[in-house]
C-alpha positions as CSV (number, residue, x, y, z in Angstrom):
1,X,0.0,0.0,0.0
2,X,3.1,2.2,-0.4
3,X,3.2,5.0,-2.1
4,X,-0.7,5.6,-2.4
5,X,-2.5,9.2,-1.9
6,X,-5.0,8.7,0.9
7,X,-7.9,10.8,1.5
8,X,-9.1,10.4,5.3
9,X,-12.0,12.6,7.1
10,X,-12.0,12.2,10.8
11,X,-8.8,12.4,11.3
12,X,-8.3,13.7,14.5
13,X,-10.7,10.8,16.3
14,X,-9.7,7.9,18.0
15,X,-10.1,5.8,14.5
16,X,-9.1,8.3,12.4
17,X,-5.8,9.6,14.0
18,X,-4.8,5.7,14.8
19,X,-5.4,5.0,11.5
20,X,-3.4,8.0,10.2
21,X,-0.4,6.7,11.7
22,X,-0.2,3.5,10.3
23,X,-0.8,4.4,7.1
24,X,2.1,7.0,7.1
25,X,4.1,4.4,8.1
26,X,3.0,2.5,5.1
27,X,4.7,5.1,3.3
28,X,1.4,6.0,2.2
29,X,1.2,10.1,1.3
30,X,-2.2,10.8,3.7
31,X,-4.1,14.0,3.1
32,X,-6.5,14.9,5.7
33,X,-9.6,16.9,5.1
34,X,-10.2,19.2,8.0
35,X,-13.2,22.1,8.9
36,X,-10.9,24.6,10.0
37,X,-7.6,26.5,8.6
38,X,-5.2,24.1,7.1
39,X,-2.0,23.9,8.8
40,X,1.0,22.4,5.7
41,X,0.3,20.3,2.4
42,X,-0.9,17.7,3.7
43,X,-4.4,19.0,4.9
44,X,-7.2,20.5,2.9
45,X,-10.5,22.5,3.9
46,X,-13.7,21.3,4.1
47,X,-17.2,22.4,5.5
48,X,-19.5,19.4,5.3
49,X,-22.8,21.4,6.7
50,X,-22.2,24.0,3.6
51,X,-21.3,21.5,1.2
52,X,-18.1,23.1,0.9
53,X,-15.2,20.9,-0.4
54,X,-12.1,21.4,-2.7
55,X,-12.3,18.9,-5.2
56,X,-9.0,19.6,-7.0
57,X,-7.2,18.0,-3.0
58,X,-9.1,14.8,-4.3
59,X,-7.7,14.5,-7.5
60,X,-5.2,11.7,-7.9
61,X,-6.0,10.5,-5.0
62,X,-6.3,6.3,-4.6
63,X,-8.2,6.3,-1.7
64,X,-11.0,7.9,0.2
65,X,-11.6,6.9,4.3
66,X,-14.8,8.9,5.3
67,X,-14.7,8.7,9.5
68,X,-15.9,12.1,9.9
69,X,-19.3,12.3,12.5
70,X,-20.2,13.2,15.6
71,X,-19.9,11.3,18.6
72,X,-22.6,9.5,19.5
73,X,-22.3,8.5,23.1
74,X,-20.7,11.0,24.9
75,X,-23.9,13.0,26.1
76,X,-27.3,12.8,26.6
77,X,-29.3,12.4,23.5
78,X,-31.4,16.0,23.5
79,X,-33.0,16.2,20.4
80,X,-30.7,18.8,18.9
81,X,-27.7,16.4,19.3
82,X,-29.4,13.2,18.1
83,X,-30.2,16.1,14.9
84,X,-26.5,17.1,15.2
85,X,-25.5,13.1,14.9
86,X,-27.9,12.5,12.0
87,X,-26.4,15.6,10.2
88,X,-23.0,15.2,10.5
89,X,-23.2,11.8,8.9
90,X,-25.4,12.7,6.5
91,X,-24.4,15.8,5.3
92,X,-20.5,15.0,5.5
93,X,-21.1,11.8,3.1
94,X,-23.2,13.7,0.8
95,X,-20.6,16.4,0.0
96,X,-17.7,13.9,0.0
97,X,-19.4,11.0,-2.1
98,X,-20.7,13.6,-4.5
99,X,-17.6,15.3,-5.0
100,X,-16.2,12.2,-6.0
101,X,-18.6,10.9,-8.2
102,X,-17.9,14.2,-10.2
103,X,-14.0,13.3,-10.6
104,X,-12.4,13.2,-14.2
105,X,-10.1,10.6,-11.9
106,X,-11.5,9.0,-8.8
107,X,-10.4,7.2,-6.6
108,X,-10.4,3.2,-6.8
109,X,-11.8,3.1,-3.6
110,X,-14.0,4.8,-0.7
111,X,-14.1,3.2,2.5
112,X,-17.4,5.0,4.4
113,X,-17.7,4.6,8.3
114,X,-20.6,2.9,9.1
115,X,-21.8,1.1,12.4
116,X,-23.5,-1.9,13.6
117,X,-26.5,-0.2,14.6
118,X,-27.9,-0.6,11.5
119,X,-29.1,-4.2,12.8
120,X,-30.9,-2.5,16.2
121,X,-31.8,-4.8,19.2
122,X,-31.4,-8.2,18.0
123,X,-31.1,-10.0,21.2
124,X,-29.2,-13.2,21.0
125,X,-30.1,-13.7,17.5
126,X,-26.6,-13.5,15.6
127,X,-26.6,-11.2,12.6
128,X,-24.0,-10.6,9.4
129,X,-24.2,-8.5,6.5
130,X,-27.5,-10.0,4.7
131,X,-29.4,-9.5,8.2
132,X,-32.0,-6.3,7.5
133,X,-31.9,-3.6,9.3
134,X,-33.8,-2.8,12.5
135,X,-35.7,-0.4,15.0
136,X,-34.6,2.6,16.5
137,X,-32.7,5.8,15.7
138,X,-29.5,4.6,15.3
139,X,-30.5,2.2,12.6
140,X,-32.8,5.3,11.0
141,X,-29.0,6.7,11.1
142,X,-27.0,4.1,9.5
143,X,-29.4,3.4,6.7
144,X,-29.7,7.3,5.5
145,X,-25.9,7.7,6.4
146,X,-24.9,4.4,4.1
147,X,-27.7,5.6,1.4
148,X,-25.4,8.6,0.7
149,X,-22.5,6.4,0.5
150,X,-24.5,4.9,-2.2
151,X,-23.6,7.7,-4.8
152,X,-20.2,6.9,-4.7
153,X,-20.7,2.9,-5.4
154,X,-23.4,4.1,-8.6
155,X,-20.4,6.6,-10.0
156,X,-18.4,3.0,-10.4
157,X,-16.3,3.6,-7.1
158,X,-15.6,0.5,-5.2
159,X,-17.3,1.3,-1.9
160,X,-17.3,-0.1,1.2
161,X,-19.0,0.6,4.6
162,X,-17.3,-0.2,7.8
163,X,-20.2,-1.5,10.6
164,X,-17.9,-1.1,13.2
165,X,-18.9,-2.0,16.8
166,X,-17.6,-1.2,20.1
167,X,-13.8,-0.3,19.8
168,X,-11.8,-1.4,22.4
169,X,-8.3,1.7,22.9
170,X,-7.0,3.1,26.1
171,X,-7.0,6.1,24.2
172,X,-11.0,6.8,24.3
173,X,-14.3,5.5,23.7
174,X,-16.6,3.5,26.0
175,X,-13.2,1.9,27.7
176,X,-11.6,4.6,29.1
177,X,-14.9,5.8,30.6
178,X,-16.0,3.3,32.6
179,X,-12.1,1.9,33.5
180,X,-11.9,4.2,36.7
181,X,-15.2,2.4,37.8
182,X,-13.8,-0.4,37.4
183,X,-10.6,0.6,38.8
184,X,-12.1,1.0,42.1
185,X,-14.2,-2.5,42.2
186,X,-17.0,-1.0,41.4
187,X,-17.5,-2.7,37.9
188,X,-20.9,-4.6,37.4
189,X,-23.5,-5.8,34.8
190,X,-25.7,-3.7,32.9
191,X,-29.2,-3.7,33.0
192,X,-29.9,-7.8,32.4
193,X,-26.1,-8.4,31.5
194,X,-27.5,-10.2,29.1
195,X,-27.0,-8.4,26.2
196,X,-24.7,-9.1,23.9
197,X,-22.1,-6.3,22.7
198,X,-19.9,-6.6,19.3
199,X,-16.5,-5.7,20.8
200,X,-13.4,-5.2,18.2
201,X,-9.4,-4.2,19.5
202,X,-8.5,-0.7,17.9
203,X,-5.3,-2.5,16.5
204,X,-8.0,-5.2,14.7
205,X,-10.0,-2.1,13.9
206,X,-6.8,-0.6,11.7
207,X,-5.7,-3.9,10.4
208,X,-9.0,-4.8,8.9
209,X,-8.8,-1.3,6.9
210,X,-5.9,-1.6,6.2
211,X,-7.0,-4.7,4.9
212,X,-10.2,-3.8,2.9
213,X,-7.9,-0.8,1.3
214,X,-6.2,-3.7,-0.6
215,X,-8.8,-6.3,-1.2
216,X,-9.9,-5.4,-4.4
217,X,-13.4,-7.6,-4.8
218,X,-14.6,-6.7,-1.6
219,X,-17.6,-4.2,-1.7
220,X,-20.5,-3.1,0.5
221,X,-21.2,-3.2,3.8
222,X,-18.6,-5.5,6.3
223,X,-18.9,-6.0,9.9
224,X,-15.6,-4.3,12.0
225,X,-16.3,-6.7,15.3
226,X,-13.8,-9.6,16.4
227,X,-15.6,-13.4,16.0
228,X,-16.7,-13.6,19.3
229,X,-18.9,-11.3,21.0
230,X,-19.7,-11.5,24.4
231,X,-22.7,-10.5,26.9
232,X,-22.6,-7.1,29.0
233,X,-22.1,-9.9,32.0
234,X,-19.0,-11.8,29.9
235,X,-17.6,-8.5,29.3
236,X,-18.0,-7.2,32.8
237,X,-16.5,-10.3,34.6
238,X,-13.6,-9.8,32.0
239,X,-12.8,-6.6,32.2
240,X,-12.7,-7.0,36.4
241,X,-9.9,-9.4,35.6
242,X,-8.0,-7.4,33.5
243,X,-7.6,-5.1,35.8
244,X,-7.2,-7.5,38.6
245,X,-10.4,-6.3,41.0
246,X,-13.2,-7.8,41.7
247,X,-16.7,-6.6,39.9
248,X,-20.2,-5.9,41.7
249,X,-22.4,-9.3,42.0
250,X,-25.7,-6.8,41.5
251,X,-26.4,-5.2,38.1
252,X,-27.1,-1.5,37.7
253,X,-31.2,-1.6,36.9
254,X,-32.3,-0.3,33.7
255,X,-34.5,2.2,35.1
256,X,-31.4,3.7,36.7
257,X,-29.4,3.9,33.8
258,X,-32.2,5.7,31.5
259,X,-32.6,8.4,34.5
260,X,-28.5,8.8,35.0
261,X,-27.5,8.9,31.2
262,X,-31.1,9.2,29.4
263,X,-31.8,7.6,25.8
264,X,-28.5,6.8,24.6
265,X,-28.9,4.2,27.5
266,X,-31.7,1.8,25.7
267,X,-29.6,1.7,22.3
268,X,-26.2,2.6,23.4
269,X,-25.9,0.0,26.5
270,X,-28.9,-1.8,27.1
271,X,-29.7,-3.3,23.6
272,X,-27.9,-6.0,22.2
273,X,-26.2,-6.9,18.7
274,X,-25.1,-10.2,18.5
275,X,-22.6,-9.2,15.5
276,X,-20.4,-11.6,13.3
277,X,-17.9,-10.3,10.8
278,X,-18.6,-13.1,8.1
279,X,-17.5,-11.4,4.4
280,X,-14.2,-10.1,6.6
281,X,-13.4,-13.2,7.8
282,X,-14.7,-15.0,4.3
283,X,-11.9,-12.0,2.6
284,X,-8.9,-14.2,4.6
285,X,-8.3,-11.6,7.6
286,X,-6.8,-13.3,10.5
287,X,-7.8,-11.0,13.7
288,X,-5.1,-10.4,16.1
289,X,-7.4,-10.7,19.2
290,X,-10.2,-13.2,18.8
291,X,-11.4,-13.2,22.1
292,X,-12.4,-10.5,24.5
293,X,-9.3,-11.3,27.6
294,X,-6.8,-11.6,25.0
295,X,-8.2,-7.9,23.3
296,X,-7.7,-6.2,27.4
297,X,-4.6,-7.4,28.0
298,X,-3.5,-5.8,24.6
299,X,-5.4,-2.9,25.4
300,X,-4.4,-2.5,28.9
């Protein structure tokens, strides 16, 4: 993958600026499309809410990583953020997948964050990429943020959409919140803790794009979630012994969870996606971490 002009949105988040690095190291030239003045050649402006994007720092480019959004789960869901989530998808994907769809010379290839939500509540029914989608507003998300993807793939761009699940980094994300709980012995299941939650190592996260970049007959949507997902319980009783403390034998109650955090709780914690990453697995990719105690320690 030397040698290749990458386009990356995103940049600065936990995916984006991990994934940043290794493809610089690569030796991969990596331009990064940013909403505020660029700083050197190697950025370029772009205002996603206006439409506003220079298409001549796409040109030549072999690659296109869309990761741009904003966060989902790290306050309450008022209705102006969950409008402010749906937008930024939405909008940012538009302006990009258009843009590129008008290029004398586009790129071979636009890889388009995605996320598992798209498949809702599914209990401990296992899904993979032919499942449909389900209920809720993340998967009213996904499917209008993946539609605009859609542009690209009809302009003859090989496009893929990454359904990633719950990253697992000590540098942010779910993790590093509730690791001081934990920390102190105070870990414990989750509503039932029976839920199951689709759980994938950052490093697995950056391989498998790294990956997909280069695997030319892979199109569409693909799972980003290790082989082996685990229930809210599993992944409690884990993380306790990573960090070598004991966890609570009670569950925090729904109820209490709705009232302390508000909506994001039913979708974001309480529901569960019983996720398996069947066309990345049926591409060849050997995950680093297949299970959950071997993806902490790494972590941690």
């Amino acid at each position: 993958m030397g040698n290749m002009t990458i386009i990356v949105t995103g940049s600065s988040g936990l995916l984006g600026s991990a994934l940043v690095g290794a493809l610089r190291a690569d030796g991969s030239r990596v331009v990064r499309l940013v909403r505020r003045a660029p700083q050197g050649g190697d950025e370029s402006f772009w205002n996603p809410a206006k439409g506003l994007i220079d298409p001549a720092a796409l040109e030549g480019a072999q690659a296109v990583i869309h990761l741009a959004g904003a966060g989902v789960g790290d306050r309450r869901w008022s209705e102006e953020h969950k409008r402010e989530v749906m937008r930024s998808r939405v909008d940012g994907t538009r302006t990009l997948a258009g843009a590129l769809a008008k290029l004398s010379a586009p790129p071979g290839v636009f890889l388009s964050g995605s996320a598992i939500g798209y498949y809702g509540d599914t209990g401990d029914r296992e899904v993979d990429e032919s499942s449909p989608s389900g209920e809720g507003f993340m998967a009213e998300v996904v499917r209008a943020w993946e539609a605009e993807a859609e542009v690209a793939a009809a302009a003859g761009i090989r496009t893929v959409l990454l359904r990633t699940g719950l990253v697992l980094s000590r540098e942010g994300g779910m993790l590093t919140r509730i690791l001081p709980i934990f920390k102190l012995g105070l870990g414990a299941p989750l509503g039932s803790g029976g839920q199951y939650w689709s759980w994938i190592s950052v490093e697995d996260w950056v391989e498998a794009v790294r990956h997909l970049l280069r695997t030319e007959e892979v199109e569409g949507p693909v799972n980003l979630t290790a082989p082996e997902p685990v229930t809210n319980a599993e992944f409690t009783r884990a993380l306790g012994r990573a960090v070598h403390r004991p966890t609570m034998p009670l569950a925090v109650p729904g109820p209490v969870l709705r009232a302390a955090i508000g909506e994001f709780a039913q979708e974001g914690v309480l529901a569960g996606q019983r996720v398996i990453p069947r066309r990345l697995v049926g591409t060849g990719y050997a995950f680093r971490h297949n299970h959950l105690n071997d993806a902490l320690f790494a972590v941690l």
